[in-house]
N, CA, C and O atoms as a Tripos MOL2 file, in Angstrom:
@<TRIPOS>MOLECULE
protein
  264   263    66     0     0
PROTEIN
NO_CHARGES

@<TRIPOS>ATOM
      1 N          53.5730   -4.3130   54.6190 N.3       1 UNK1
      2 CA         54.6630   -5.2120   54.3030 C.3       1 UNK1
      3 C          55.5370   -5.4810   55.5140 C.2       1 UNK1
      4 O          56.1720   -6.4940   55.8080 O.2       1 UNK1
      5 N          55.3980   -4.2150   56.2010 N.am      2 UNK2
      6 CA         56.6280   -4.7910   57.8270 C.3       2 UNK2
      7 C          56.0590   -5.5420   58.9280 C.2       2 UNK2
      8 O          56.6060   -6.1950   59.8170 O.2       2 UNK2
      9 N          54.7950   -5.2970   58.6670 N.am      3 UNK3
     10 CA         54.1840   -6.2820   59.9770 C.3       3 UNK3
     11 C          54.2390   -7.6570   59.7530 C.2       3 UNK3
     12 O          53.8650   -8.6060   60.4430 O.2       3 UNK3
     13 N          54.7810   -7.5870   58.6440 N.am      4 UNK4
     14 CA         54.9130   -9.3640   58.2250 C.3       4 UNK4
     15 C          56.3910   -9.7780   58.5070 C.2       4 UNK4
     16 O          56.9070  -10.8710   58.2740 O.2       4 UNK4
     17 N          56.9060   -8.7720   59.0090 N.am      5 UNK5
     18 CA         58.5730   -9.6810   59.2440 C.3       5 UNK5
     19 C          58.1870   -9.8190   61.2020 C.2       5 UNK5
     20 O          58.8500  -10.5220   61.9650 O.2       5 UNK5
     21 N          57.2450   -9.1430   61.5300 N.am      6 UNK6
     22 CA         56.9370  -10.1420   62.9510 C.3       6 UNK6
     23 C          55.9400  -11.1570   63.0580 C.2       6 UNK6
     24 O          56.1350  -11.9880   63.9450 O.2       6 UNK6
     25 N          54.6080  -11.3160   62.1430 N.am      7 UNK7
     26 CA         53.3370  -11.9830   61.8050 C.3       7 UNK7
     27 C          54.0530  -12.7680   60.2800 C.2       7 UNK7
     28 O          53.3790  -12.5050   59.2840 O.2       7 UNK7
     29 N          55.0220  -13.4700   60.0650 N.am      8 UNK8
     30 CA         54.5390  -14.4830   58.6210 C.3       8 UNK8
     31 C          54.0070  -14.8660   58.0370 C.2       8 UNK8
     32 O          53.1860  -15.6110   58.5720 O.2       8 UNK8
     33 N          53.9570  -14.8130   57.1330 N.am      9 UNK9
     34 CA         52.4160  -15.5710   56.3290 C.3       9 UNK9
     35 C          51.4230  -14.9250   57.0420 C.2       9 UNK9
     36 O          50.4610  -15.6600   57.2600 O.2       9 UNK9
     37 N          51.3380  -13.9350   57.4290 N.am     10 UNK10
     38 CA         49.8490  -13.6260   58.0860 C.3      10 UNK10
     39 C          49.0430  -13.4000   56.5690 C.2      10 UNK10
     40 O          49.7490  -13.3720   55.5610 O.2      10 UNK10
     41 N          47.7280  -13.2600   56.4560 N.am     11 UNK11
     42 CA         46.8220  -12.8490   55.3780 C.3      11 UNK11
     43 C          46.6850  -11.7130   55.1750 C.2      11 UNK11
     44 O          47.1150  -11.0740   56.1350 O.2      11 UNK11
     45 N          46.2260  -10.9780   54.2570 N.am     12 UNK12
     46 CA         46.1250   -9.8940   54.2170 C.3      12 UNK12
     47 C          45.1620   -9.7600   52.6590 C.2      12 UNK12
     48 O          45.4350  -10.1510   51.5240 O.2      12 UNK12
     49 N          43.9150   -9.0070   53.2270 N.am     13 UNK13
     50 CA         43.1710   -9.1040   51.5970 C.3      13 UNK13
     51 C          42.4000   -7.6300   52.1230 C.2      13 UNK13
     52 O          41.9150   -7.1070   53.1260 O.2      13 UNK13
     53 N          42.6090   -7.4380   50.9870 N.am     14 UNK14
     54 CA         41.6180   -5.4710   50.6010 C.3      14 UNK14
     55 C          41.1680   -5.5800   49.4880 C.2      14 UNK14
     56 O          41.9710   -5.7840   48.5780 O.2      14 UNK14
     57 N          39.6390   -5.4740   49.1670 N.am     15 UNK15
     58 CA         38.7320   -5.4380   48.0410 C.3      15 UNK15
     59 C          39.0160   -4.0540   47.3490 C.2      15 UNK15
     60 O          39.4120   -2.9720   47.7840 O.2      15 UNK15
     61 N          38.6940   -4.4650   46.2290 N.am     16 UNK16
     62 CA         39.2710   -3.3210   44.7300 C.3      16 UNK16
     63 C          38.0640   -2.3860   44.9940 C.2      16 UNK16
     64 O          38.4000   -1.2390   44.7010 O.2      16 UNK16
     65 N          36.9630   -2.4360   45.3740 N.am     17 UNK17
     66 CA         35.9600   -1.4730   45.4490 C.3      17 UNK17
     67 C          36.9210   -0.2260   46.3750 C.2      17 UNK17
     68 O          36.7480    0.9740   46.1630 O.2      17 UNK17
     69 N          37.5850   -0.5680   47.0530 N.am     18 UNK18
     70 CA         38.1690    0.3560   48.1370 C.3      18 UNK18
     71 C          39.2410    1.3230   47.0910 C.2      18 UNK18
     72 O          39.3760    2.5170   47.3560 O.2      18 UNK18
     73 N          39.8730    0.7910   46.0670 N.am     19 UNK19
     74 CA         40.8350    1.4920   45.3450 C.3      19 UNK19
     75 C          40.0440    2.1410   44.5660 C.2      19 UNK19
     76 O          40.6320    3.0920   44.0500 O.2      19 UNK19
     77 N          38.9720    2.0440   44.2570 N.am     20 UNK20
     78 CA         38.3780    2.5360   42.3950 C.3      20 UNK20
     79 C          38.6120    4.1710   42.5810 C.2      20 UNK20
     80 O          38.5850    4.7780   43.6510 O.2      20 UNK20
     81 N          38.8710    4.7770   41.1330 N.am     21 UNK21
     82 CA         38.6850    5.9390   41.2610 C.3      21 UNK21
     83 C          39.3010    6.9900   40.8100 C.2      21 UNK21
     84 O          39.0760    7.8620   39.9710 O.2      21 UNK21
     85 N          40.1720    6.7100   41.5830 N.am     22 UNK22
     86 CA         41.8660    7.7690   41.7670 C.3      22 UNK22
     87 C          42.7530    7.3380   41.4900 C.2      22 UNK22
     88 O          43.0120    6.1940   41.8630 O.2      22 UNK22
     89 N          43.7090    8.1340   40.6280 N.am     23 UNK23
     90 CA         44.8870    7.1510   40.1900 C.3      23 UNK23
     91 C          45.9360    6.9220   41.2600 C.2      23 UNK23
     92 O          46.6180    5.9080   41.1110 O.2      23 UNK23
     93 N          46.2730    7.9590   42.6900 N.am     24 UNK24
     94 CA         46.6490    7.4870   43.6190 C.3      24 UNK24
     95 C          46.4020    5.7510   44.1180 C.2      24 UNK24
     96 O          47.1040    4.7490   43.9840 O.2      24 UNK24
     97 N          45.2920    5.9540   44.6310 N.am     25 UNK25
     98 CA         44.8580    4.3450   44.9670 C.3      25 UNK25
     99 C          44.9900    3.3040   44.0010 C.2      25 UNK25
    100 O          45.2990    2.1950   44.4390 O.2      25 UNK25
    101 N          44.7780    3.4700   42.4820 N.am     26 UNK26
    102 CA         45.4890    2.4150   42.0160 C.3      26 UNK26
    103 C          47.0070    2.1650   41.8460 C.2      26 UNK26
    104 O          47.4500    1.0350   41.6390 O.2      26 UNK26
    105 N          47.7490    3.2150   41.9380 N.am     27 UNK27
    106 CA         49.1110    3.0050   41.9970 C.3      27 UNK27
    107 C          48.8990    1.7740   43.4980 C.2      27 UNK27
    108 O          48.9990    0.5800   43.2150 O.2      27 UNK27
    109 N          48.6570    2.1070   44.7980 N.am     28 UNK28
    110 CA         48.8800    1.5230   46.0150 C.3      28 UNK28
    111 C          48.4430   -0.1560   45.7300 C.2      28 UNK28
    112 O          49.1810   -1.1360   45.8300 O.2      28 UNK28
    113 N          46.3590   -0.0920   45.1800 N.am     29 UNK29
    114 CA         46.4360   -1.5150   44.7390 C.3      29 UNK29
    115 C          47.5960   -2.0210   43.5260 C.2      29 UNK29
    116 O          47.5420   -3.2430   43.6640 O.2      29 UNK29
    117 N          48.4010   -1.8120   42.6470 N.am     30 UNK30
    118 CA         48.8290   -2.1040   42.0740 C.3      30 UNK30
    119 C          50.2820   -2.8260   42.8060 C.2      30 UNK30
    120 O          50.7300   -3.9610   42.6420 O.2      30 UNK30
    121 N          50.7450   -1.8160   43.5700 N.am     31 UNK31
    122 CA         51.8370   -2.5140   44.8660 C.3      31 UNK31
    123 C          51.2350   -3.7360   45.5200 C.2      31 UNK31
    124 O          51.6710   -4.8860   45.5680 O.2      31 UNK31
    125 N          50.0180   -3.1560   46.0600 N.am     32 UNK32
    126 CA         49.7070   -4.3910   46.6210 C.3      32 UNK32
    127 C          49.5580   -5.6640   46.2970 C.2      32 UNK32
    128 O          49.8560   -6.6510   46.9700 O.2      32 UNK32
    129 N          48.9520   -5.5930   44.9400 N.am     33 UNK33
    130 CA         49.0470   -6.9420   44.0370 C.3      33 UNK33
    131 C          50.3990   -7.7260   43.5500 C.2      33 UNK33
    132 O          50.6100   -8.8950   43.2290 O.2      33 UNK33
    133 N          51.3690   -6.3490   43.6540 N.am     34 UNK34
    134 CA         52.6640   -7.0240   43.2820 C.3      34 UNK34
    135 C          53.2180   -7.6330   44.8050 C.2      34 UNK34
    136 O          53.9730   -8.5840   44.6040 O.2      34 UNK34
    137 N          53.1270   -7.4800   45.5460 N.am     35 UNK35
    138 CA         53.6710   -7.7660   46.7520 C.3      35 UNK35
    139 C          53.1530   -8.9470   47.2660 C.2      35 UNK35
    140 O          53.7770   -9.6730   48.0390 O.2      35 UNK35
    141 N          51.7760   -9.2080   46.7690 N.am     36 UNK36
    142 CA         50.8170  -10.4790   47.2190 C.3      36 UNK36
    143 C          51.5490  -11.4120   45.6810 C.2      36 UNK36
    144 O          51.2100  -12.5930   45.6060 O.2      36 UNK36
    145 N          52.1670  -11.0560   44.9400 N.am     37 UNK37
    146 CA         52.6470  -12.0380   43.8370 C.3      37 UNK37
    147 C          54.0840  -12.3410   44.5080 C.2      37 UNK37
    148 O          54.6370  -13.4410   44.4870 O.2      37 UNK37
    149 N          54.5090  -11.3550   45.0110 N.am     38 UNK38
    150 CA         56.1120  -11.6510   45.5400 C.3      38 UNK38
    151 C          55.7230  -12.8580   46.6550 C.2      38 UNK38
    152 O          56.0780  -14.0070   46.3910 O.2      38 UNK38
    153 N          55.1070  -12.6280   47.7030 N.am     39 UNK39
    154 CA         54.8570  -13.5870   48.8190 C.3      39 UNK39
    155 C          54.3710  -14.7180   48.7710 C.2      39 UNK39
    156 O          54.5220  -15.5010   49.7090 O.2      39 UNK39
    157 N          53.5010  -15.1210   47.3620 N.am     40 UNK40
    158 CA         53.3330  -16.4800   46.1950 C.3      40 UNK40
    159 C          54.4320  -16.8810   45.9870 C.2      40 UNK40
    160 O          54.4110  -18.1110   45.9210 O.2      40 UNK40
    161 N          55.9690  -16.2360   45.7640 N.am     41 UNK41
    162 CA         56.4060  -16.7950   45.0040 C.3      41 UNK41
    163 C          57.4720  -17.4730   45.6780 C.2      41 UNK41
    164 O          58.2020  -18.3480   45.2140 O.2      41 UNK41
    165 N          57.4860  -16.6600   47.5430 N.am     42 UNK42
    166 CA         57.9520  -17.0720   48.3250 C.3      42 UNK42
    167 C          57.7230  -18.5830   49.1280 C.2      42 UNK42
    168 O          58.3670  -19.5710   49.4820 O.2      42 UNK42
    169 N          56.2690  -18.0030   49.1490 N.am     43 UNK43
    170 CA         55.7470  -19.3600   49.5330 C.3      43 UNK43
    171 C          55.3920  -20.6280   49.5140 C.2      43 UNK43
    172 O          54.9500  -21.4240   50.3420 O.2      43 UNK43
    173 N          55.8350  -20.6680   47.7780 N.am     44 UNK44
    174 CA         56.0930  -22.0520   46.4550 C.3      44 UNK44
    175 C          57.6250  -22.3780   46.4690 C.2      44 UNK44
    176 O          58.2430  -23.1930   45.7860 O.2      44 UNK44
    177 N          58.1260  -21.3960   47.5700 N.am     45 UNK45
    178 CA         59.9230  -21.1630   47.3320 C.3      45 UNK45
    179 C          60.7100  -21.0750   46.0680 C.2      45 UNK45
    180 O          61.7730  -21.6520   45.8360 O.2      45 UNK45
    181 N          59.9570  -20.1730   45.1810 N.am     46 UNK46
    182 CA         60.3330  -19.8620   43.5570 C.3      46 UNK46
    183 C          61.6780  -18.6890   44.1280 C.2      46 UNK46
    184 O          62.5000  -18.4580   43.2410 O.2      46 UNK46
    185 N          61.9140  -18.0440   45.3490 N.am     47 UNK47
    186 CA         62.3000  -17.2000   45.5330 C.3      47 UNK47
    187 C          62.7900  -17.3090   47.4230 C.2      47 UNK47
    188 O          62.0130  -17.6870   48.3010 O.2      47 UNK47
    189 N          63.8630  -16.9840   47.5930 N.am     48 UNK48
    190 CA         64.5820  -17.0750   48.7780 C.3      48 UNK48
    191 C          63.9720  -16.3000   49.8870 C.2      48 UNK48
    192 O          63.2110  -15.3880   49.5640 O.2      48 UNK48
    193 N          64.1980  -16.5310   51.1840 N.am     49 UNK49
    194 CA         63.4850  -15.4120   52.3740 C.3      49 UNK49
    195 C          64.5030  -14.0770   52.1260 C.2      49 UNK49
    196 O          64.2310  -12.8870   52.2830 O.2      49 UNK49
    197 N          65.4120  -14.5250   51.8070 N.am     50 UNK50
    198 CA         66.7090  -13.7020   51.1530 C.3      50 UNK50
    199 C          66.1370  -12.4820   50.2020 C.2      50 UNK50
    200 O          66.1230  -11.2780   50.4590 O.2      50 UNK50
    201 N          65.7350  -13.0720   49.1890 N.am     51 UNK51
    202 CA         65.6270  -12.4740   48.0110 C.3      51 UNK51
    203 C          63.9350  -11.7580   47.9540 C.2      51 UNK51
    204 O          63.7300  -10.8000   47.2090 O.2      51 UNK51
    205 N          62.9710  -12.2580   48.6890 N.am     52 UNK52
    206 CA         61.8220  -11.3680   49.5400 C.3      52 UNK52
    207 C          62.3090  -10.3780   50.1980 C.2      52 UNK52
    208 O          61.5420   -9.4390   50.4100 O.2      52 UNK52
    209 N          63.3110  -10.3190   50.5640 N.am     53 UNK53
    210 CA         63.4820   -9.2710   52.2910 C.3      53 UNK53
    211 C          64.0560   -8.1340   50.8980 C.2      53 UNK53
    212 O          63.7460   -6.9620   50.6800 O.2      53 UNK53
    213 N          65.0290   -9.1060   50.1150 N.am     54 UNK54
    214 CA         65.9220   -7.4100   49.1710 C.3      54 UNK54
    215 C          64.6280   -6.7410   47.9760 C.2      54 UNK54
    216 O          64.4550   -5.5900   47.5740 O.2      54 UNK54
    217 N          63.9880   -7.8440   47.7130 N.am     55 UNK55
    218 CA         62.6210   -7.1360   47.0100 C.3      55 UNK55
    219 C          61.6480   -5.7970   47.5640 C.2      55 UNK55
    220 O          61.2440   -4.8420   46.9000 O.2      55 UNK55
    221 N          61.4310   -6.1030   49.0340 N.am     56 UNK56
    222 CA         60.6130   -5.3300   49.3170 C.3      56 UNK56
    223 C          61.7500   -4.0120   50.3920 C.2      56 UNK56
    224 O          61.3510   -2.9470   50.8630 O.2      56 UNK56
    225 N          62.6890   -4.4020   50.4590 N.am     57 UNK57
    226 CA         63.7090   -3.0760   50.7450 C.3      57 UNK57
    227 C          63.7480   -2.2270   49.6110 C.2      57 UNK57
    228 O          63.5500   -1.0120   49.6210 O.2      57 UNK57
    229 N          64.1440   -3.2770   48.1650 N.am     58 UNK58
    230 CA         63.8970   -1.9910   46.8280 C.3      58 UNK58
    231 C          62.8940   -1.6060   46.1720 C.2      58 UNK58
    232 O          62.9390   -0.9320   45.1430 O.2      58 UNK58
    233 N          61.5810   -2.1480   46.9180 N.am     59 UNK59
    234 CA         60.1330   -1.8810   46.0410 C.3      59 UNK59
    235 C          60.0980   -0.7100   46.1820 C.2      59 UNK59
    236 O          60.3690   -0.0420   47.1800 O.2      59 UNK59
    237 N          59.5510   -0.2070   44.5580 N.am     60 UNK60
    238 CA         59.3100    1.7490   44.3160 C.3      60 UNK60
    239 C          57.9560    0.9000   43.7880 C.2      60 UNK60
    240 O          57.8560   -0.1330   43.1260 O.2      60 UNK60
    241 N          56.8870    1.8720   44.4270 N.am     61 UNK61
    242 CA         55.4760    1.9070   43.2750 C.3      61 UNK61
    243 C          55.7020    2.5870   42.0530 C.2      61 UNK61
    244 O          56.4040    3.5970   42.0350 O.2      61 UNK61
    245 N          55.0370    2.0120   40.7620 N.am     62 UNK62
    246 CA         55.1470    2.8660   39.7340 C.3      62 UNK62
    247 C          54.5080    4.2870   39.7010 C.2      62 UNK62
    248 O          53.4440    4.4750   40.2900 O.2      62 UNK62
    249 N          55.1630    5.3380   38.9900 N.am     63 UNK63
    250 CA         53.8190    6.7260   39.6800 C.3      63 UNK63
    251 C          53.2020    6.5130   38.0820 C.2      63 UNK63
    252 O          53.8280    6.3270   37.0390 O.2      63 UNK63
    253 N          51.6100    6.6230   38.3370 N.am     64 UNK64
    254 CA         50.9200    6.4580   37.5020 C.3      64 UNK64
    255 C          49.9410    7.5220   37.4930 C.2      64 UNK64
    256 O          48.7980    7.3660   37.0630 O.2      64 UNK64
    257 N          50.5040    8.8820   38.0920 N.am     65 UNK65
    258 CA         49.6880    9.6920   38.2560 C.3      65 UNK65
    259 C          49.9050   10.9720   37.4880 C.2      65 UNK65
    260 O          49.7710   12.1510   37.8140 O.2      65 UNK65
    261 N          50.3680   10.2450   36.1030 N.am     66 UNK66
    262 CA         50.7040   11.8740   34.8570 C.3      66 UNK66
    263 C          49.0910   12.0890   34.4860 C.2      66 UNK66
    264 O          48.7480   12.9950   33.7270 O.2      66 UNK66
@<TRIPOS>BOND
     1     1     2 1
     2     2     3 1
     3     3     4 2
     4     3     5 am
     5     5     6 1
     6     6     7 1
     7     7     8 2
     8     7     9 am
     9     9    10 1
    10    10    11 1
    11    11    12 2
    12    11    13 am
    13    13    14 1
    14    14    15 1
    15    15    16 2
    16    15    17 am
    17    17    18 1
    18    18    19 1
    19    19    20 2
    20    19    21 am
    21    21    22 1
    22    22    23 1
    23    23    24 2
    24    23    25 am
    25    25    26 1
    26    26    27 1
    27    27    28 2
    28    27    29 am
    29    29    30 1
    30    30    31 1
    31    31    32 2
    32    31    33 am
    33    33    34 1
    34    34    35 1
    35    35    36 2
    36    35    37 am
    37    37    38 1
    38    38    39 1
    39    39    40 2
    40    39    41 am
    41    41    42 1
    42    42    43 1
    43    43    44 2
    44    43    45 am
    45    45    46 1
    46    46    47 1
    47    47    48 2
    48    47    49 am
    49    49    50 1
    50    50    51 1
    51    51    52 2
    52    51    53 am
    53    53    54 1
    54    54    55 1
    55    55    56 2
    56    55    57 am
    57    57    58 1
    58    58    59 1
    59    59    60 2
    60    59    61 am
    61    61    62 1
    62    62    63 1
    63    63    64 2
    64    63    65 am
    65    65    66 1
    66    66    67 1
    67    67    68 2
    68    67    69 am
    69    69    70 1
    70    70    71 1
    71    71    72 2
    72    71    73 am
    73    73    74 1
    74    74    75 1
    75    75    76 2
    76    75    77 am
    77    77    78 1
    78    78    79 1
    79    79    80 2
    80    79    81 am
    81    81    82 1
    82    82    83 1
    83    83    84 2
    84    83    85 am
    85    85    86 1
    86    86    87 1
    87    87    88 2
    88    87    89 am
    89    89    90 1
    90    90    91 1
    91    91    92 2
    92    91    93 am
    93    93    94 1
    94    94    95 1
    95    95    96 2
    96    95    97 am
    97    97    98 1
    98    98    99 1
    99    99   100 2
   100    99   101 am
   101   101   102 1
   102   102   103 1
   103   103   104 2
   104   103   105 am
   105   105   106 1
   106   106   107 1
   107   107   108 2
   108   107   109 am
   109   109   110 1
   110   110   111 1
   111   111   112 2
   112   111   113 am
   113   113   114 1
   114   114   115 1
   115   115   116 2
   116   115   117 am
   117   117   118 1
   118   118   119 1
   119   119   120 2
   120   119   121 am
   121   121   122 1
   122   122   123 1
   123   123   124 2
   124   123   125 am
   125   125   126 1
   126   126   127 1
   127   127   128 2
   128   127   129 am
   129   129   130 1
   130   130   131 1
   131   131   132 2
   132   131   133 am
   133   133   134 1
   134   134   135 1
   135   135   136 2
   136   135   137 am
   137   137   138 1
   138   138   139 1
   139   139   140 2
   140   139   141 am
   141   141   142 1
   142   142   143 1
   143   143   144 2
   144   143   145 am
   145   145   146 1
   146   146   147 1
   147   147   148 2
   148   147   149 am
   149   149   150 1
   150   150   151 1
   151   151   152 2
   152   151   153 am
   153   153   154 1
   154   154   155 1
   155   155   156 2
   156   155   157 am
   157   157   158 1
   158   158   159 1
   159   159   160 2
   160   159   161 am
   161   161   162 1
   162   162   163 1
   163   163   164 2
   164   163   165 am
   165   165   166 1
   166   166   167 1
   167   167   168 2
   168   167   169 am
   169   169   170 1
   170   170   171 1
   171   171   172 2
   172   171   173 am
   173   173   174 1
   174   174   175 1
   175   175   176 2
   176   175   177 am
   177   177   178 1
   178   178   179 1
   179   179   180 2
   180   179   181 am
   181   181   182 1
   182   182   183 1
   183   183   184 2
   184   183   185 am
   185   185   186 1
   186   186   187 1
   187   187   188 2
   188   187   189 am
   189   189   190 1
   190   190   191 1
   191   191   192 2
   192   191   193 am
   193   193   194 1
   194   194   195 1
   195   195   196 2
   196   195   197 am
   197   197   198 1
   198   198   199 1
   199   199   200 2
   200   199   201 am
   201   201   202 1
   202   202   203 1
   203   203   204 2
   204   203   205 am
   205   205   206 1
   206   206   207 1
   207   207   208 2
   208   207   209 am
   209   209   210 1
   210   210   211 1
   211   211   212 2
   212   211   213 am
   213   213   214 1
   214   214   215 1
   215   215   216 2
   216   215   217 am
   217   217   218 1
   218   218   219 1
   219   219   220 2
   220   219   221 am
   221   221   222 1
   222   222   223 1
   223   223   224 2
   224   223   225 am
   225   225   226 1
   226   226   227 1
   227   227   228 2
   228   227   229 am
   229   229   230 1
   230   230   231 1
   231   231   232 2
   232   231   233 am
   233   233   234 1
   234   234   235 1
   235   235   236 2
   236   235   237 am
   237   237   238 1
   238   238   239 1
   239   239   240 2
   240   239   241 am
   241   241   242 1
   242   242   243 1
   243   243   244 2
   244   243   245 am
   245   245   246 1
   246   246   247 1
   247   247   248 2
   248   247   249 am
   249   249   250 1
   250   250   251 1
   251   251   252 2
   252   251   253 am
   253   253   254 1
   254   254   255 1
   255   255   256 2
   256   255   257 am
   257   257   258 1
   258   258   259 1
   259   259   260 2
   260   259   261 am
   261   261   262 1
   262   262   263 1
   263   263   264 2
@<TRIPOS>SUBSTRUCTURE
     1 UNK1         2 RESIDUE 1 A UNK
     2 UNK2         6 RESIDUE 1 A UNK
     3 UNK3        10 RESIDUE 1 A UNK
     4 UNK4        14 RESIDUE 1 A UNK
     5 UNK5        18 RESIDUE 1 A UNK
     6 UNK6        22 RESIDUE 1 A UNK
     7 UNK7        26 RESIDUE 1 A UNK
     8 UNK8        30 RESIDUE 1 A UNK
     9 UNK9        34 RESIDUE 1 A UNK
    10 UNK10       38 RESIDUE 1 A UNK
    11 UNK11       42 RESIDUE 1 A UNK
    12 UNK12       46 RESIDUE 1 A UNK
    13 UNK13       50 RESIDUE 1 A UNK
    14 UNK14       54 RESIDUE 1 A UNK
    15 UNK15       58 RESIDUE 1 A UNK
    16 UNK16       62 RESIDUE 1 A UNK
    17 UNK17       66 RESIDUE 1 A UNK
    18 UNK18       70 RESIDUE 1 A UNK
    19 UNK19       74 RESIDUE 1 A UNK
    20 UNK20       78 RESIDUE 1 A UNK
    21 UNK21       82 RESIDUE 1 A UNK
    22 UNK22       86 RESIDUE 1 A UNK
    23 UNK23       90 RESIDUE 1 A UNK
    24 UNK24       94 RESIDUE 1 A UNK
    25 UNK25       98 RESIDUE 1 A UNK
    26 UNK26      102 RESIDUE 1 A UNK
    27 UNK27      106 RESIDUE 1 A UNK
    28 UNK28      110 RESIDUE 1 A UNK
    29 UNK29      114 RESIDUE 1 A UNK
    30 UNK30      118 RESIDUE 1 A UNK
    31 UNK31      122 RESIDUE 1 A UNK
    32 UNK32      126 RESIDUE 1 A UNK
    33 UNK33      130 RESIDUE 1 A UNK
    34 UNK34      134 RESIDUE 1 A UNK
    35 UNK35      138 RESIDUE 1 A UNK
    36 UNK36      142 RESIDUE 1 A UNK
    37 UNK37      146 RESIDUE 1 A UNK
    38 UNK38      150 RESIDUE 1 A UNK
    39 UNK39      154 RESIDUE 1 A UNK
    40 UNK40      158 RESIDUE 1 A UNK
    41 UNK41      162 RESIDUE 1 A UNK
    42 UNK42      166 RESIDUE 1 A UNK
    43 UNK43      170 RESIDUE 1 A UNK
    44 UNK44      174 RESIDUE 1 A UNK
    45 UNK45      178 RESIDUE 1 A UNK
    46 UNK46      182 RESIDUE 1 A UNK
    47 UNK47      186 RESIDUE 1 A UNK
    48 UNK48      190 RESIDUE 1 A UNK
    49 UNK49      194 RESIDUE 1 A UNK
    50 UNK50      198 RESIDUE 1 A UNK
    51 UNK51      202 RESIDUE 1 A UNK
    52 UNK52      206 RESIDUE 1 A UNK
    53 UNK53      210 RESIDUE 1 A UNK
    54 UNK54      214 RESIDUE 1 A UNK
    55 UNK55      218 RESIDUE 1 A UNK
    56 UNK56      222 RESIDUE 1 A UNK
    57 UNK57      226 RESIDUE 1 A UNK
    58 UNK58      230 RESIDUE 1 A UNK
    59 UNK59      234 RESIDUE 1 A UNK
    60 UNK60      238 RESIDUE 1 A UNK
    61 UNK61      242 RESIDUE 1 A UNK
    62 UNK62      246 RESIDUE 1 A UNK
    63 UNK63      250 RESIDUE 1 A UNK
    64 UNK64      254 RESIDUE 1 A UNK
    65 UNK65      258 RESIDUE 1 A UNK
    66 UNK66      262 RESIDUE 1 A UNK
């Protein structure tokens, strides 16, 4: 997520075969998917550069590892 406040819009894609398994790694793909929805929503401007920057300062992953 920080290499993108020097690279913008850079791409960024990781195949789900890489997460399967462990409930660790799906907590991480699960961030990741939310974070690739936040930067959609930036990039349709549903949402401020403002309001991206305070999103991912307060992003907690959910722990999904009971």
């Amino acid at each position: 997520m920080w290499l993108e406040e020097e690279f913008p819009y850079y791409q960024f894609n990781i195949e789900m075969d890489s997460f399967s398994g462990k409930p660790y790694n799906m907590n991480v793909y699960n961030g990741i998917q939310e974070w690739k929805k936040m930067r959609e929503r930036r990039e349709n401007y549903d949402i401020s550069d403002d309001e991206y920057l305070e999103w991912k300062l307060n992003f907690k992953i959910e722990n999904e590892l009971h």
